[in-house]
N, C-alpha and C positions, 0 to 999 in steps of 0.2 A: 637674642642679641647678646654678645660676648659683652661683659660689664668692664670690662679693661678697654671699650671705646670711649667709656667714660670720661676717664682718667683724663682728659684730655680734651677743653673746650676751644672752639675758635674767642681769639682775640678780638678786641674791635681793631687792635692792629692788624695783624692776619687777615679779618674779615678787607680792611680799607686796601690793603694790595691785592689780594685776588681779587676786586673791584677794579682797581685799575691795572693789573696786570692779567688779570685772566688765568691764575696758575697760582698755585700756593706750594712751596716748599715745606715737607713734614720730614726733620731730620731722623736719622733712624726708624723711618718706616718700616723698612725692609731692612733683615740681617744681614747684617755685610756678608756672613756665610753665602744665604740666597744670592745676593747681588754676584760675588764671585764666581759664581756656578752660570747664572745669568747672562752675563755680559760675554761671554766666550760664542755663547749661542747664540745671541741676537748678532753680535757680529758676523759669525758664521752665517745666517740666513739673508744679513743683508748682504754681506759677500756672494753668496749665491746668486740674489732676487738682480744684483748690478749686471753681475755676469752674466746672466738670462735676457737681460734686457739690454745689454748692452753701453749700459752706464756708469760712470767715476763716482767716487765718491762729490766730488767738485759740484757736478748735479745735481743732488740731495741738497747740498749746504745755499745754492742758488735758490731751489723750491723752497726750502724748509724757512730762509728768509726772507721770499716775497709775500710768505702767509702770515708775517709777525712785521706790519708795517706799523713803523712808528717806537718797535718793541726789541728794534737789534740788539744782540747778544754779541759778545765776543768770538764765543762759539761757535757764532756762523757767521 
């Protein structure tokens, strides 16, 4: 085990919203470097995976917010 998980315990805050929201936010998880390089390509796949299947982006954001009832986001 990397000793730098450590560093770093859940709150009982953190703990009490991933309880009700299902998902925990850890800022700087990931190096922005990573993310930059990341996001070009997950775009690009999901660009792909629409256009294979014949789907909008509009599709996704309908799906992706009938699985989070109760839990709407801006975002979708």
């Amino acid at each position: 085990m990397d000793p730098a998980c450590l560093q770093h315990q859940v709150t009982e805050q953190e703990r009490t919203t991933f309880e009700r929201d299902g998902y925990l936010i850890v800022e700087n998880a990931i190096p922005q470097s990573l993310v930059d390089r990341l996001v070009p390509i997950s775009d690009r796949v999901d660009r792909q995976e629409r256009d294979r299947m014949g789907k909008s982006p509009e599709d996704g954001r309908q799906r992706e917010a009938s699985l989070l009832p109760g839990k709407q986001q801006p975002e979708y």
